[in-house]
C-alpha positions as CSV (number, residue, x, y, z in Angstrom):
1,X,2.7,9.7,-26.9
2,X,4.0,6.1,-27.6
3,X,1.9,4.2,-30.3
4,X,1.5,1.3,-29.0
5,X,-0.1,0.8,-25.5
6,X,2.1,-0.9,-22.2
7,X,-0.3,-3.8,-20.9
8,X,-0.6,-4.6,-17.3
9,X,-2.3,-6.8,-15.7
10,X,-3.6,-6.4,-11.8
11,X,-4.5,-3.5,-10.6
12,X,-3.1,-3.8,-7.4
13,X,0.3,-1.4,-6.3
14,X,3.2,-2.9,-8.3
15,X,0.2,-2.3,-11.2
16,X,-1.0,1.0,-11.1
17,X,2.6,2.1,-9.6
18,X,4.0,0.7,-12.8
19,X,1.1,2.0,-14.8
20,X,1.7,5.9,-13.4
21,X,5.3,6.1,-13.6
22,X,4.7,4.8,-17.9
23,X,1.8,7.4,-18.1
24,X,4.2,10.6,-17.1
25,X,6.6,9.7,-19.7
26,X,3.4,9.7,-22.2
27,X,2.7,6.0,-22.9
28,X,-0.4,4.8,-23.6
29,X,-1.3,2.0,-20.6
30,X,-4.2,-0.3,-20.4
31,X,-4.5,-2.1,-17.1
32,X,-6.5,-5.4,-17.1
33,X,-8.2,-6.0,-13.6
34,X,-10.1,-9.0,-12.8
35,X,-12.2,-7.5,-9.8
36,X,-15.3,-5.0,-10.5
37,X,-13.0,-2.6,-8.3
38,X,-9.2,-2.1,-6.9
39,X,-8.5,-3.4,-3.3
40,X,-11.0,-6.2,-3.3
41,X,-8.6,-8.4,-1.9
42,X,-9.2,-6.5,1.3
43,X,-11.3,-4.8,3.7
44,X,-10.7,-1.6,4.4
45,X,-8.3,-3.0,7.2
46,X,-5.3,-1.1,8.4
47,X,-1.5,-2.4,7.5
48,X,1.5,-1.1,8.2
49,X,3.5,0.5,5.6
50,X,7.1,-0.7,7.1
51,X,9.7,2.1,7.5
52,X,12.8,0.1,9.4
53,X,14.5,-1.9,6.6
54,X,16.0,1.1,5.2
55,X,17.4,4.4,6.3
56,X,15.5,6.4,3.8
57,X,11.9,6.7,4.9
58,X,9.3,5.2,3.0
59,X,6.8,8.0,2.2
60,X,10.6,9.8,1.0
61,X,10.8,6.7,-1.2
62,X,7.5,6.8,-2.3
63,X,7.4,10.5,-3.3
64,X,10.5,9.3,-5.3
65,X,8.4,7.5,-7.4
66,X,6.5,10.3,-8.2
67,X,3.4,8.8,-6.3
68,X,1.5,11.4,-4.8
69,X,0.9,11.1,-0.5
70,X,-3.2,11.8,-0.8
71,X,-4.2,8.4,0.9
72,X,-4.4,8.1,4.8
73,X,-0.9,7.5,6.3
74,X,-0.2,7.4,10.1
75,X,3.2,7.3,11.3
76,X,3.9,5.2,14.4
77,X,6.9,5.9,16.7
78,X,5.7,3.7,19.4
79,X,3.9,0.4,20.4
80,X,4.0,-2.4,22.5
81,X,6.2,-6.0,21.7
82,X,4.5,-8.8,23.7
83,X,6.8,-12.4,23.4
84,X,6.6,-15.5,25.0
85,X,8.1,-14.2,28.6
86,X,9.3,-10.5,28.0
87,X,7.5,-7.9,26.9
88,X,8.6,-3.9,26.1
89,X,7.3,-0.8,24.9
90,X,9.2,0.3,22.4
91,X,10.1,4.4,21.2
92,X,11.7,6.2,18.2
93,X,12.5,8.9,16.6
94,X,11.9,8.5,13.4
95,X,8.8,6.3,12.8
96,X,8.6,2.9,12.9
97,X,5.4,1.9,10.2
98,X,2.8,4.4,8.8
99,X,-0.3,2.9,8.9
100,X,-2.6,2.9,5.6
101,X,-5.8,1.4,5.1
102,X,-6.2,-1.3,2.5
103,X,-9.5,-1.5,-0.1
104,X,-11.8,0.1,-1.8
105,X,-12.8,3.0,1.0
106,X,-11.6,7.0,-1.1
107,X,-8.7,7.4,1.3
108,X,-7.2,3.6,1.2
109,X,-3.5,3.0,-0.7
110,X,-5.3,1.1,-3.3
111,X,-7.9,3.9,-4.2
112,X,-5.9,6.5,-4.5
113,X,-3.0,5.0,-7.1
114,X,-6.4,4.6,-9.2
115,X,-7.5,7.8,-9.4
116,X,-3.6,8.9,-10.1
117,X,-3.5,6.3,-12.8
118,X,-7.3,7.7,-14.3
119,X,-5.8,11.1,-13.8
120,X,-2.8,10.5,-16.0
121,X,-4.7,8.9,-18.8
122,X,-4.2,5.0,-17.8
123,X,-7.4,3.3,-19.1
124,X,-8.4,0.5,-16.3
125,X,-10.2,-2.7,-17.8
126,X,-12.3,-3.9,-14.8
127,X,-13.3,-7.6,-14.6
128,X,-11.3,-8.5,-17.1
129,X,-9.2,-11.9,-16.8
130,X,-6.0,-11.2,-19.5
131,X,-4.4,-14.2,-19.9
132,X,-0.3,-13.8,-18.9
133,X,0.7,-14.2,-22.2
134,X,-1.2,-11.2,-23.7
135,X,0.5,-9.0,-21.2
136,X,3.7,-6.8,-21.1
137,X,3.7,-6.5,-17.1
138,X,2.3,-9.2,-14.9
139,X,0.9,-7.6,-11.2
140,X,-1.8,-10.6,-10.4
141,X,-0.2,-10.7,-7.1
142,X,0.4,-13.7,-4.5
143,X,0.3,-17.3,-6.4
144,X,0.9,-20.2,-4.2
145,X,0.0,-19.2,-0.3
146,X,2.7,-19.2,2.2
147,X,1.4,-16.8,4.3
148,X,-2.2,-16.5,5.6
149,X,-3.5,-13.5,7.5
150,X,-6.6,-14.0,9.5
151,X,-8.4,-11.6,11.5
152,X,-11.3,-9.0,12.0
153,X,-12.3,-5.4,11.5
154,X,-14.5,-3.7,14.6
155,X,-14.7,-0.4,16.4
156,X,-13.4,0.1,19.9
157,X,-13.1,2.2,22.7
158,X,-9.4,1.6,22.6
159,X,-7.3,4.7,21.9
160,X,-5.0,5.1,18.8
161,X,-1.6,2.3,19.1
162,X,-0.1,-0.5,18.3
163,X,0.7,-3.9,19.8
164,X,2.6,-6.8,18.4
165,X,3.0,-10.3,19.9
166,X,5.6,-12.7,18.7
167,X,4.7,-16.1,19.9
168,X,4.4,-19.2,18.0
169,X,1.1,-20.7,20.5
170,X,-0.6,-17.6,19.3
171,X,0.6,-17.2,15.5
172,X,2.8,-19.6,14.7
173,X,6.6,-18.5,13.1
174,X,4.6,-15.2,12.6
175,X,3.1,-12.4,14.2
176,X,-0.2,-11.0,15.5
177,X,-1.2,-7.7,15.9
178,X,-3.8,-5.4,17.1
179,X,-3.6,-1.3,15.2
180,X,-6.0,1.3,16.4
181,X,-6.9,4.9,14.9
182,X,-10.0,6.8,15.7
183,X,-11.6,4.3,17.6
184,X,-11.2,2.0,14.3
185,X,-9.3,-1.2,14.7
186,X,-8.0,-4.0,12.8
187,X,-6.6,-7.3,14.6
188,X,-5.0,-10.2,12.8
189,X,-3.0,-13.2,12.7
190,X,-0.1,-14.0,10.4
191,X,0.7,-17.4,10.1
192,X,3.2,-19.5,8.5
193,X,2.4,-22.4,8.8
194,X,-0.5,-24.9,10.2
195,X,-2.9,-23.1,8.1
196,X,-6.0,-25.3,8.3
197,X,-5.8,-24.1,12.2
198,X,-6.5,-20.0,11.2
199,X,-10.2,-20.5,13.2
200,X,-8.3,-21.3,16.3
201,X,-5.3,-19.1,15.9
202,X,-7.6,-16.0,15.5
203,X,-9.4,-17.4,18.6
204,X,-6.5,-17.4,20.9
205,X,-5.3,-14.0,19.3
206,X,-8.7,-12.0,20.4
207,X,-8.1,-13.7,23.7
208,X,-4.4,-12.9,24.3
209,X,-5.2,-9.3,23.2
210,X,-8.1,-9.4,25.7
211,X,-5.5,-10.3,28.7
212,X,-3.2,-7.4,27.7
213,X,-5.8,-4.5,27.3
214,X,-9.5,-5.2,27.7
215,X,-11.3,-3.6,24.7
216,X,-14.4,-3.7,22.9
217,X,-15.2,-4.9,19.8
218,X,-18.6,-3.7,17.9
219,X,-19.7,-4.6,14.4
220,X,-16.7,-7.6,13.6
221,X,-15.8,-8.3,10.3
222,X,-13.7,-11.2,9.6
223,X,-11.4,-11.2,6.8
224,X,-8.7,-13.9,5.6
225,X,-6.0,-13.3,3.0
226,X,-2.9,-15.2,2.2
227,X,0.6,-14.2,0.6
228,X,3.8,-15.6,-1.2
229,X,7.5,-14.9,-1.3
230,X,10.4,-16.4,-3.5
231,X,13.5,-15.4,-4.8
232,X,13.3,-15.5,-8.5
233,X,16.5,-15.9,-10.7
234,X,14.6,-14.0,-12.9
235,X,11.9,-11.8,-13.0
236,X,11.1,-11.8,-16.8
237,X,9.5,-14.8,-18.5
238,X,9.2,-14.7,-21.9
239,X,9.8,-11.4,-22.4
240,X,7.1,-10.4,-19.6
241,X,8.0,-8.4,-16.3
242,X,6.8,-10.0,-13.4
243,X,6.4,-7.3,-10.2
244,X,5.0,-7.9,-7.0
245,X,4.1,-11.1,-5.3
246,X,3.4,-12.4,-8.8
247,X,7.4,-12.3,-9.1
248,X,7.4,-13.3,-5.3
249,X,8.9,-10.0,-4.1
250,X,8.2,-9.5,-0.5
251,X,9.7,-9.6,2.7
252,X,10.5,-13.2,4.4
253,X,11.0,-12.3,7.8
254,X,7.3,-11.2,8.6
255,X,5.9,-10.8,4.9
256,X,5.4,-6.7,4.3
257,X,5.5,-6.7,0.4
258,X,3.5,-3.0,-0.2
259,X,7.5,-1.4,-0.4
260,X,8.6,-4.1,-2.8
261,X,5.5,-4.1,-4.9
262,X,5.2,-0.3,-5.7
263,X,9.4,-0.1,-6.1
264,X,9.2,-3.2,-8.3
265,X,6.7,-1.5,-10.6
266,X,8.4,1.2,-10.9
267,X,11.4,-0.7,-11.8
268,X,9.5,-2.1,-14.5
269,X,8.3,0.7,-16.0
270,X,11.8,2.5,-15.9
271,X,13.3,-0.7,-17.1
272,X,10.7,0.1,-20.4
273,X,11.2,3.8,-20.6
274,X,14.7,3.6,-20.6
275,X,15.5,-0.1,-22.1
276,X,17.3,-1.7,-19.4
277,X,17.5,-5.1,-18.5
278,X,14.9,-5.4,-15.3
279,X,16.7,-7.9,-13.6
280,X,19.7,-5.9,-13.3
281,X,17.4,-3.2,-12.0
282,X,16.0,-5.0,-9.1
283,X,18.8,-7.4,-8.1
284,X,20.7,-4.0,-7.8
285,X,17.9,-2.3,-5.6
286,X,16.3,-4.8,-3.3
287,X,18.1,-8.5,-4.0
288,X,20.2,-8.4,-0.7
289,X,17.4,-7.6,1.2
290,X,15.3,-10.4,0.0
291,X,18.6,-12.5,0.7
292,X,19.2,-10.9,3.7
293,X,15.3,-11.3,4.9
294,X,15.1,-15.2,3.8
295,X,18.3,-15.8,6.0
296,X,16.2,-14.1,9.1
297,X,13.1,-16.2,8.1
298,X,15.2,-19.7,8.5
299,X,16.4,-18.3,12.2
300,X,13.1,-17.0,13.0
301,X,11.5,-20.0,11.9
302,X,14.1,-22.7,13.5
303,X,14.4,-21.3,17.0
304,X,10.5,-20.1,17.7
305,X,10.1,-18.9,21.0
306,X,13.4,-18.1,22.0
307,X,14.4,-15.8,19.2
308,X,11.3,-13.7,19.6
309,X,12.2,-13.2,23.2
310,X,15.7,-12.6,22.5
311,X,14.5,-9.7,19.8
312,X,12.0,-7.8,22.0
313,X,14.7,-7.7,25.0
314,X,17.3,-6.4,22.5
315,X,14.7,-3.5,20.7
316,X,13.8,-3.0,24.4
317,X,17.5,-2.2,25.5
318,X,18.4,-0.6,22.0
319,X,18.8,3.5,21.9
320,X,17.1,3.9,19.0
321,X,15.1,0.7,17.9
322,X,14.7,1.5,14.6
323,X,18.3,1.2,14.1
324,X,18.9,-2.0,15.4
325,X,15.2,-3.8,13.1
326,X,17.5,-2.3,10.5
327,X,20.3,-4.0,10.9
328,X,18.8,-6.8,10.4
329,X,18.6,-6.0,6.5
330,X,22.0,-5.2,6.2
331,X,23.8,-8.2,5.2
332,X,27.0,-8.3,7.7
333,X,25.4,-6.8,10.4
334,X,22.5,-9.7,10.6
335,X,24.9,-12.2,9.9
336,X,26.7,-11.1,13.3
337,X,23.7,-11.0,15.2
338,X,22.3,-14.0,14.1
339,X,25.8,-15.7,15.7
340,X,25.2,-14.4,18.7
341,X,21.7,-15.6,18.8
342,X,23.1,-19.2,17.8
343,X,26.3,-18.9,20.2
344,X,24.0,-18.0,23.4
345,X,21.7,-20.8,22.1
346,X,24.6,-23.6,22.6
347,X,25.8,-21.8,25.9
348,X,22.2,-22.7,27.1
């Protein structure tokens, strides 16, 4: 057993993922949490836990990390894309996203790293506000929004699925999405930008979801939440390790950051354990996909409408669509395609 205790503070994934992978090599770990409770950012609402950006799968990855599977995980090999004029349903073979469910319910992602982290030992400090500079890992999550989410929780007669529309008059440069399980459902809008609009965007969502499938929707609960991405130079600051969204590590392109959280804890802590430099660690791991994802954001971003139309036809006519959402992580590969997409732009 180490002496002297690891200090982390947020008790979020890059947190507790951080805290358990320090715990099994017998430090002593005190995580500082400023909520009475993990997961109190959310609402018990169902996100997907992305599984296209690499080839290994994400629970694979996960187990990796020596985090045990015991929360709810779904995997999804199919859904629906809706764009502005096309629309496909789309099928692989290896899944797409597992869903999880976000918050403070026993089976929810955030729950269960807690009682991994109790089980190993890690004392948790709720409502406690530890200033930065008393800690050796920093996990507070986002800082300055750049991504909201607005939406609601309900039940519904809807069977289990998934739909997606890409459409900026509906969630502008984002996404909005509609994920069912057991007659539970979660619909929401991501939005980059025009945020004092959410009220209207989450209006027009419920409607355009109500023209593709007619559903009910009993006992709503609205929820907002808001994100943030960068590209650091560096992720320590005086000799702290900043993880998650607190060191802006998340996806650009449409903002999943549960992959790059728990990976960048565990960085963290390995980077402690076995006295490596941090930054080497995670530029190695995950830096050109950040790069590779901020590239796809500007394209997304610049070309709206026609873009999203241009990626549903191509995941519509691909063999395997997993495949082809993953080559847009690899470097070369979306570098090529985003050519073709600017070529057949200026042939138009």
């Amino acid at each position: 057993m180490k002496d002297s205790p690891i200090r982390i503070i947020g008790a979020g994934p890059a947190g507790l993922s951080a805290a358990i992978t320090l715990a099994k090599k017998k430090y002593k770990v005190i995580v500082y949490e400023k909520n009475p409770d993990v997961g109190m950012r959310f609402h018990n609402d169902f996100q997907g836990l992305e599984n296209w950006s690499t080839e290994e799968d994400v629970i694979n990855l996960l187990q990796a990390l020596s985090i045990n599977i015991n929360f709810f995980n779904k995997p999804f090999y199919s859904g629906f894309l809706y764009g502005p004029s096309i629309n496909a349903e789309i099928k692989s073979k290896k899944p797409f996203f597992y869903l999880v469910k976000r918050g403070t319910d026993p089976d929810s992602l955030d729950n269960s790293l807690k009682k991994q982290a109790l089980e190993l030992g890690v004392s948790i400090i709720f409502n406690s506000r530890l200033d930065r500079h008393d800690g050796d890992i920093v996990a507070t999550g986002p800082q300055k929004p750049k991504i909201f989410a607005i939406g609601e929780t309900f039940n519904t007669n809807l069977k289990d699925g998934a739909i997606i529309i890409l459409d900026d008059d509906i969630a502008p440069k984002g996404y909005a999405y509609l994920l069912i399980n057991d007659n539970r459902a979660t619909l929401a809008a991501i939005i980059f930008e025009k945020f004092k609009y959410c009220n209207q965007y989450l209006e027009k969502t419920i409607k355009k979801f109500k023209e593709i499938t007619n559903f009910t929707i009993t006992s709503p609960k609205k929820f907002v939440g808001y994100g943030s991405f960068s590209i650091p130079e560096s992720a320590v600051r005086e000799n702290r390790l900043y993880v998650g969204e607190a060191a802006g590590f998340q996806d650009f392109l449409f903002g999943f950051g549960i992959r790059y959280a728990m990976k960048s804890g565990y960085l963290a802590a390995k980077s402690i354990i076995d006295s490596v430099d941090y930054d080497e660690l995670w530029k190695r791991d995950f830096n050109h996909q950040l790069q590779t994802s901020s590239s796809n954001r500007t394209i997304y971003a610049t070309f709206g409408n026609f873009v999203y139309d241009y990626l549903i036809k191509r995941t519509k006519n691909s063999r395997d669509p997993r495949k082809f959402w993953n080559r847009l992580y690899n470097r070369s590969l979306s570098k090529k395609i985003l050519y073709l997409i600017a070529l057949k732009i200026k042939n138009n």
